[in-house]
C-alpha positions as CSV (number, residue, x, y, z in Angstrom):
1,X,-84.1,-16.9,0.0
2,X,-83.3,-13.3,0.6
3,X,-85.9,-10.9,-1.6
4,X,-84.7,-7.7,-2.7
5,X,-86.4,-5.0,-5.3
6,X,-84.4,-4.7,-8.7
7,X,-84.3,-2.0,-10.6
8,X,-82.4,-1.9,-14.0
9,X,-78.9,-3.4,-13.5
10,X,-78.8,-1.8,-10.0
11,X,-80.4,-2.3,-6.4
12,X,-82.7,0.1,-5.3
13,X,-84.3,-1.5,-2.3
14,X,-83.6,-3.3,1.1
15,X,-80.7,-5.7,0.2
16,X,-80.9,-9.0,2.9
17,X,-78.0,-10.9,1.3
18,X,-74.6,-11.5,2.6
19,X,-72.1,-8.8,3.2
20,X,-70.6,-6.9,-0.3
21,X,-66.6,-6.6,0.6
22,X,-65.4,-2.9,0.1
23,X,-63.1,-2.2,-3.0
24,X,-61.8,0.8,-1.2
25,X,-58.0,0.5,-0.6
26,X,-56.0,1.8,2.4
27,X,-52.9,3.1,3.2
28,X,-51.4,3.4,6.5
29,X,-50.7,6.5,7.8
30,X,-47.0,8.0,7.8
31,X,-46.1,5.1,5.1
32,X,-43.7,6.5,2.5
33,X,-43.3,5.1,-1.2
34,X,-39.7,5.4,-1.1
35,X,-38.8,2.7,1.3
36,X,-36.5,4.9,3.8
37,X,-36.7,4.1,6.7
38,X,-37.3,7.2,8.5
39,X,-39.9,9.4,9.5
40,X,-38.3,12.9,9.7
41,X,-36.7,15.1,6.7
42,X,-33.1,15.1,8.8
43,X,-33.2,11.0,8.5
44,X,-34.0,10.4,5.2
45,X,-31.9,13.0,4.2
46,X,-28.9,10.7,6.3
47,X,-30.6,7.4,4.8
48,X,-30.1,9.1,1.2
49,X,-27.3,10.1,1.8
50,X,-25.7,6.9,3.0
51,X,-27.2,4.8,0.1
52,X,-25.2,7.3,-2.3
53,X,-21.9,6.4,-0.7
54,X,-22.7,3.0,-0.1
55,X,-23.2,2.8,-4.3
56,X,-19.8,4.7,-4.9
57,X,-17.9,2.5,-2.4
58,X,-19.7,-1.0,-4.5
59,X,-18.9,0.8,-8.0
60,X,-14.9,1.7,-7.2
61,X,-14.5,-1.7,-5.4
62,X,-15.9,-3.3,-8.9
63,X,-13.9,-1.3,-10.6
64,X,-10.8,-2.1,-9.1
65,X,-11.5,-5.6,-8.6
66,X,-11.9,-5.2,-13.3
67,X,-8.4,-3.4,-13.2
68,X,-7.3,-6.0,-11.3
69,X,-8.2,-8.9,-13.0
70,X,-7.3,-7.0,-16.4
71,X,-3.6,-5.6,-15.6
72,X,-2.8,-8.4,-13.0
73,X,-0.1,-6.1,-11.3
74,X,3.2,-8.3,-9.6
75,X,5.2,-7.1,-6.5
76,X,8.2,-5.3,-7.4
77,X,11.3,-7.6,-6.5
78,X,14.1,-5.9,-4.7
79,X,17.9,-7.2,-4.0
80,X,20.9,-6.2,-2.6
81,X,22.9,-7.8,-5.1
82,X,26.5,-6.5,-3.8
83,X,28.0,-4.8,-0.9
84,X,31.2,-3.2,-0.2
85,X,32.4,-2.5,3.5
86,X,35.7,-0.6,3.6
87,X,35.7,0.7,6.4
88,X,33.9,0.7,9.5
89,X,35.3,1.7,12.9
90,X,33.9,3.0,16.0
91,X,35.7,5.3,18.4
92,X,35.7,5.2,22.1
93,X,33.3,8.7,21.9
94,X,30.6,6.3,19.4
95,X,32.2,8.3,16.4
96,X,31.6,5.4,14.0
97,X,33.7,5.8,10.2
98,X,32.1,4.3,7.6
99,X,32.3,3.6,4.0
100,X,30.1,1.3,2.4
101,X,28.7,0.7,-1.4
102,X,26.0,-0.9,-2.6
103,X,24.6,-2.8,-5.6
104,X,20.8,-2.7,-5.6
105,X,18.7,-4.4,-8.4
106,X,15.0,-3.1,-8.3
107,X,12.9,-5.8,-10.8
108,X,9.2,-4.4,-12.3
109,X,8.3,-7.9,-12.9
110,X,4.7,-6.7,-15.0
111,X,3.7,-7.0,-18.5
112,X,1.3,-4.5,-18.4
113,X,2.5,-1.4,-15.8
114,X,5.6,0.5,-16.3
115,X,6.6,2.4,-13.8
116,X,8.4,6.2,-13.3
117,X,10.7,6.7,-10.4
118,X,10.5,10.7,-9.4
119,X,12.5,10.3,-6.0
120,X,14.5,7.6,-4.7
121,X,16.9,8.0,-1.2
122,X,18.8,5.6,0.9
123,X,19.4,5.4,4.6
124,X,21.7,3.2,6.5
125,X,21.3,2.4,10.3
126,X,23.1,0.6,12.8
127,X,22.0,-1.1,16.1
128,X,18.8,1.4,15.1
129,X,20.7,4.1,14.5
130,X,21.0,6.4,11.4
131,X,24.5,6.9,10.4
132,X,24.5,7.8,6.6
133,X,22.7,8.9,3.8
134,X,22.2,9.2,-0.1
135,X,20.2,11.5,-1.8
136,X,21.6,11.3,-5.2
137,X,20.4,8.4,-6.5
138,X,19.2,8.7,-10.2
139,X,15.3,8.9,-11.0
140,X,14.6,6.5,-13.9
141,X,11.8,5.4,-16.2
142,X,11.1,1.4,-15.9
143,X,9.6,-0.4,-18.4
144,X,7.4,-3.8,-18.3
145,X,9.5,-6.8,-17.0
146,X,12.4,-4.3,-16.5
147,X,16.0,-4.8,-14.0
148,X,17.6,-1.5,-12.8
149,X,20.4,-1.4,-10.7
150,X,21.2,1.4,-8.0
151,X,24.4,2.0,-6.4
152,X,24.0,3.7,-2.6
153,X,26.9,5.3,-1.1
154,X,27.5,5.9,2.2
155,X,31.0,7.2,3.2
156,X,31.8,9.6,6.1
157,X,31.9,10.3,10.0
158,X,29.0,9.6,12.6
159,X,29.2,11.7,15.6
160,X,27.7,10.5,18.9
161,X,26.2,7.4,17.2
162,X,24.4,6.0,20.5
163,X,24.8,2.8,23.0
164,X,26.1,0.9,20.4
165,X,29.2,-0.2,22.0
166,X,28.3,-3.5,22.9
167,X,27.0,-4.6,19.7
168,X,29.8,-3.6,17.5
169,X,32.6,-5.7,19.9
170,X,29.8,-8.6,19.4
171,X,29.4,-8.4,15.9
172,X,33.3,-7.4,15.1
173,X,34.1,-10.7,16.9
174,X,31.6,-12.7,15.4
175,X,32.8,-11.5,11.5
176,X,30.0,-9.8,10.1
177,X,28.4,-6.5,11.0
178,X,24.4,-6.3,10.5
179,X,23.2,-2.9,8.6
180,X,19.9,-1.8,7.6
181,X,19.0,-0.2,4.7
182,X,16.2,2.0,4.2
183,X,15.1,3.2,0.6
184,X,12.5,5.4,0.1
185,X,11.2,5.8,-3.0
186,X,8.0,8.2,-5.0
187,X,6.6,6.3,-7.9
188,X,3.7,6.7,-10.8
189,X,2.9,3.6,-12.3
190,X,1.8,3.9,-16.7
191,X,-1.2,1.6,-17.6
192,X,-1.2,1.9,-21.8
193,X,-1.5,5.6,-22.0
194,X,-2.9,6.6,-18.4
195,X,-0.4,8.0,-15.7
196,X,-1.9,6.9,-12.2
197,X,0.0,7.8,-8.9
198,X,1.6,9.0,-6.6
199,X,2.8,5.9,-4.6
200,X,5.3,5.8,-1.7
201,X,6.7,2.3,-1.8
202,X,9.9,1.5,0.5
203,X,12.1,-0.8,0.6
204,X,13.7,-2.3,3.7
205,X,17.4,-4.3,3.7
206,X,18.5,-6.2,6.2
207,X,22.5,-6.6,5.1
208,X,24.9,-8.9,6.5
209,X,28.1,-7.2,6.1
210,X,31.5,-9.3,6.5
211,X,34.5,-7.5,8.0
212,X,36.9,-5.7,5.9
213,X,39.6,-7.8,5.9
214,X,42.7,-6.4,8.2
215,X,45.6,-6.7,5.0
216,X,43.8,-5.3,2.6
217,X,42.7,-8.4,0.9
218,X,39.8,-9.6,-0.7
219,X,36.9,-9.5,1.3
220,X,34.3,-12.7,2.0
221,X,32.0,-13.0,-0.6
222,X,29.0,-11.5,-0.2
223,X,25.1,-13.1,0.1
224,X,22.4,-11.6,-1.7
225,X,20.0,-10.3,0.4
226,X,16.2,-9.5,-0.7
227,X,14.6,-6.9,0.5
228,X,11.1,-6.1,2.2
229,X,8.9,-4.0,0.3
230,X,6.0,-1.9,2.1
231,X,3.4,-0.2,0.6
232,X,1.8,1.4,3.8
């Protein structure tokens, strides 16, 4: 047995007995609290700064994903309902004439989200080519699980349309003429009493346009056509 000289509570002599582990605690050298990984002011001020907009990106992407869930927004539903060919003859020079009308229905199909229309145009092309316009269509105010109905106009003279020769004989002997139709529109969109925007939706027809008949009688009636909408 190991002898040893005791003194009050505490050892004043030789001590023979096994080792006494150290309560002192380290800490390794350059080892930070915070947990950034870096070692350098510069990159912890980039770590920091990366963990901030990591947290904002998480937060919106939550939020949205609540709005979503809450407001359930719908695609809005877009139809050429009618269409009206007069007229539409192309010169030996690719002077094209043209009159055509349409009946478009624009449908805000959600309960929730109505929807203010601050600009709305319409652009026709043929073969690729633009050959009319409309600028005057009316701005409106759409409410939930609303129908409005636009009526573009094109009538007037294309100079010079382009290589488009061989495509109008084609289609002029098949019966129908194929038009697209190009509406641009700038929205804002009223959740309860908030105003959020602005959006740039547009709308892209594809319109299959029967011949105007050569007597002046009553046209083939006319299939309604939906329309591609694009966010982007």
């Amino acid at each position: 047995m190991a002898a040893y000289a005791k003194s009050g509570d505490g050892l004043n002599g030789t001590y023979y007995g096994p080792t006494i582990p150290s309560t002192r605690t380290h800490r390794s050298v350059g080892r930070r609290s915070s947990g950034c990984c870096c070692c350098d002011p510069l990159s912890c001020l980039f770590c920091t700064l990366f963990k901030f907009v990591l947290s904002i990106v998480i937060t919106l992407g939550i939020i949205l994903l609540i709005l979503w869930l809450v407001f359930r927004p719908n695609e809005l539903k877009v139809y050429v309902e009618d269409a009206t060919l007069t007229t539409f003859n192309l010169n030996n020079n690719s002077t094209l004439n043209y009159n055509l009308s349409l009946a478009v229905s624009i449908r805000n199909p959600n309960r929730r989200i109505s929807i203010y229309y601050d600009q709305l145009d319409a652009t026709a092309l043929y073969d690729g080519n633009r050959f009319g316009y409309d600028g005057s269509l009316p701005l409106f105010f759409q409410g939930h699980k609303n129908t409005t109905t636009v009526s573009p106009k094109f009538e007037g003279q294309a100079v010079s349309l382009g290589a488009v020769n061989g495509t109008f004989e084609r289609e002029k002997g098949e019966g129908n003429f194929y038009v697209q139709v190009k509406m641009n529109a700038k929205i804002r969109l009223k959740v309860k009493f908030v105003k959020v925007g602005h959006f740039k939706p547009k709308f892209n027809c594809n319109v299959k346009l029967p011949l105007p008949p050569a007597n002046g009688g009553s046209p083939p009636a006319f299939e309604r056509t939906r329309c591609d909408v694009d966010w982007i």
